[in-house]
N, C-alpha and C positions, 0 to 999 in steps of 0.2 A: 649383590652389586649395589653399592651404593655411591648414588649420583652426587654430581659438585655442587655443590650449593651456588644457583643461577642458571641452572642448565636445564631446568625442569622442561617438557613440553609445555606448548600454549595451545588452547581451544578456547574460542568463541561463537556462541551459535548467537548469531545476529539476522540480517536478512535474510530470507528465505530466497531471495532474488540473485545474489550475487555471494557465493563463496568463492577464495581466493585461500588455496595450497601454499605454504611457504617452505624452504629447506634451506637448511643450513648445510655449510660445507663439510670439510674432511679434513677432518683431527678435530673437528669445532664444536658447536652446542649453536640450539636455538637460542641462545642468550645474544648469539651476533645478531641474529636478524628479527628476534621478538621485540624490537621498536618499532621496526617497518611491518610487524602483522599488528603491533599493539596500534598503532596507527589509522590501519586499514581498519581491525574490529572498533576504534573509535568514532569512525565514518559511518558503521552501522552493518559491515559486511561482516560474512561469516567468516572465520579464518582458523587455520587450524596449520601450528607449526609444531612437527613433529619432534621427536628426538631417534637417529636413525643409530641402527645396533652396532655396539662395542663403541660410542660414544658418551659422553658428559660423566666418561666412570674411569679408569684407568687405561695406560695404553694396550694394558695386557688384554683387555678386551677388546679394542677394536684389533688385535694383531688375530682371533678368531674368525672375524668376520669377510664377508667379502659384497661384490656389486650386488649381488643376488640380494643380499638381504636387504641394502639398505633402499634398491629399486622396490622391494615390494612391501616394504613400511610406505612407503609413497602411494604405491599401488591402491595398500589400502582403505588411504584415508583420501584418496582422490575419490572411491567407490563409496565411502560415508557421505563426502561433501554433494558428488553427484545424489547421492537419495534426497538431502535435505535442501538443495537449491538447486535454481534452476540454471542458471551458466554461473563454471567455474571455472576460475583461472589456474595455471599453476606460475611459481615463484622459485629462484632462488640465485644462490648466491657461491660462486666458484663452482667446486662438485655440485654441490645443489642449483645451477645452471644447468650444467650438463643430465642431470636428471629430469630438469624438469623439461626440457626439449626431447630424451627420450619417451617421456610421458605425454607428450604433443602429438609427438611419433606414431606411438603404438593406440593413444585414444583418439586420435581424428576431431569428428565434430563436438564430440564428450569434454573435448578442450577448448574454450571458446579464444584464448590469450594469453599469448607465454611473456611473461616479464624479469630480467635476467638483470646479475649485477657482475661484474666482472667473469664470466662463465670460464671451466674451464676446458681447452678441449683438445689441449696436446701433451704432452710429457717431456719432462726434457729430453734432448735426444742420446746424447752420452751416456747419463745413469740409467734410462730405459734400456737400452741395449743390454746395462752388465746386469738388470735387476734381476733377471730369471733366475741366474747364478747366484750373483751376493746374497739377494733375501736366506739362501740357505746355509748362510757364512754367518750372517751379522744379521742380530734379529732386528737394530732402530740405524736412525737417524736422528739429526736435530728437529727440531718442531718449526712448525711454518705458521703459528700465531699472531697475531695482534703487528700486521702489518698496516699501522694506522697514524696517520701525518698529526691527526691531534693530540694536543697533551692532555695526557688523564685518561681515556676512556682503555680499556683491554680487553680483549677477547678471552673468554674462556676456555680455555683448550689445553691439548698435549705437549709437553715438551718433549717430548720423541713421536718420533713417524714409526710405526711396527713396517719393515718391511716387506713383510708378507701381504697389506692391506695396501701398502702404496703400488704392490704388483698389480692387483685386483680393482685398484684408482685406473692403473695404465691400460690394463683391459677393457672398461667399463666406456674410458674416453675415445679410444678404437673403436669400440661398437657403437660408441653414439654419432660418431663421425660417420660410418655408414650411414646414418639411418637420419640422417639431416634432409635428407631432400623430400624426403616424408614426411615434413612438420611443413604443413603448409597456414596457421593460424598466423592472425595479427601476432606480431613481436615486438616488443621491444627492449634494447639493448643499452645496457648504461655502463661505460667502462672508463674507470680511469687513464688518465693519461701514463699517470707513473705507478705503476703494479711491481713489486717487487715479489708474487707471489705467481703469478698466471699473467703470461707475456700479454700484451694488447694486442700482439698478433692475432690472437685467438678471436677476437671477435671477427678480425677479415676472415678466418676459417669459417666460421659459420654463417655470416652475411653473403660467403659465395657461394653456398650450400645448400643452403633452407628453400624449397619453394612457397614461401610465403610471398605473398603480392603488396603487403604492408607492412614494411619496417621502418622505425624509428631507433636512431644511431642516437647516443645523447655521451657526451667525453665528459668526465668526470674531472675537473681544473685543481681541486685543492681537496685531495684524497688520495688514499694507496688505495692496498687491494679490500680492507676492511671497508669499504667503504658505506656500509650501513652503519655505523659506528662511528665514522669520520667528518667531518667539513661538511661535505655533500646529502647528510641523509637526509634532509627536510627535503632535497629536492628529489631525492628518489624515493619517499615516501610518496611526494607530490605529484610529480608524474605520474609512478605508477597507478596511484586512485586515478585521477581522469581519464588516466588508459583506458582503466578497467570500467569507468561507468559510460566512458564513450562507447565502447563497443556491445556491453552489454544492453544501454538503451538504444542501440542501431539496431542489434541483433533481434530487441522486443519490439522492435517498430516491423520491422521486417516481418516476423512470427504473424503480425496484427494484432498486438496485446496492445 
């Protein structure tokens, strides 16, 4: 398998203080969102954005894969970042949203702050119904890339959805939808206004969900659903760092470091 040229993973071992998890979404590559970790490792934090399986290669490979896999690519390098720093965040962007609040979920305190960009966390409801069926009819769909309000910039991705993978999307947002009211970490939330990819509904889905005690809502005015890519990313590179060093020097103050 060889990968698209741009779609490589990023790792940066920076502070030993502060690693921050990033994920990209589905059908996509780290290429959307390695501005917002190249960012973050320019701050001095650790960061580490994966590239999750049957991704940045053909569609024919992600039409192999399923949640399983690309949860525990995440899995893993959440349990690298835990060895080499001491609060870690996780990050990401659509799918990689909804992963990373699963990952909040299931690590509790191991997770000090989840910081999300248009998350996604329902399916459509019409083609979810027939998917079970169709995926064994029709193997793709069109592709759901470079939904992005600026000129010039594009997303790396699929122009076809395997249908098999977008079943296993549908699954994946179902079980994380359970398991929202388990994620009880600082959160914050940044969603454009106008998503032509993952409704802005979906952020009320999991602002009514979450028992987190600390959320921060932030609308996205002059971006789609790329929005790391878009008008907006300086400010959600922006945010997110103070997020992440507000809480992490609260949380060493608190320790008595």
């Amino acid at each position: 398998m060889q990968l698209l040229p741009g779609c490589e993973p990023m790792r940066h071992d920076g502070s030993a203080e502060i690693g921050v998890l990033v994920s990209h979404g589905f059908t996509g590559s780290p290429q959307s969102v390695k501005p917002w970790g190249q960012y973050l490792a320019d701050q001095g934090l650790s960061v580490s954005v994966p590239l999750l399986p049957g991704h940045g290669t053909r569609w024919e490979d992600l039409a192999v894969t399923g949640w399983q896999d690309w949860y525990a690519t995440l899995d893993r390098e959440l349990h690298a970042l835990r060895q080499r720093c001491r609060h870690v965040f996780v990050a990401g962007m659509s799918m990689g949203g909804a992963l990373a609040l699963r990952l909040a979920a299931k690590h509790g305190d191991a997770v000090s702050g989840i910081a999300v960009v248009n998350p996604a966390m329902t399916f459509p409801r019409l083609s979810g119904y027939a998917l079970p069926v169709v995926r064994h009819l029709v193997r793709t769909t069109k592709g759901i890339t470079s939904d992005i309000r600026k000129e010039g910039p594009e997303e790396l991705g699929y122009t076809r959805v395997p249908l098999h993978a977008a079943h296993s999307l549908r699954e994946l947002l179902k079980l994380t939808r359970g398991e929202l009211p388990q994620v009880t970490q600082p959160l914050l939330v940044l969603h454009s206004r106008v998503d032509h990819v993952v409704p802005p509904s979906d952020t009320a889905v999991i602002l009514s969900a979450v028992s987190s005690t600390e959320v921060t809502e932030t609308v996205l005015e002059d971006s789609y659903h790329v929005a790391t890519l878009d008008h907006d990313a300086e400010r959600i590179f922006a945010d997110s760092y103070a997020f992440i060093t507000r809480l992490a020097a609260r949380k060493a103050a608190r320790d008595g470091a």
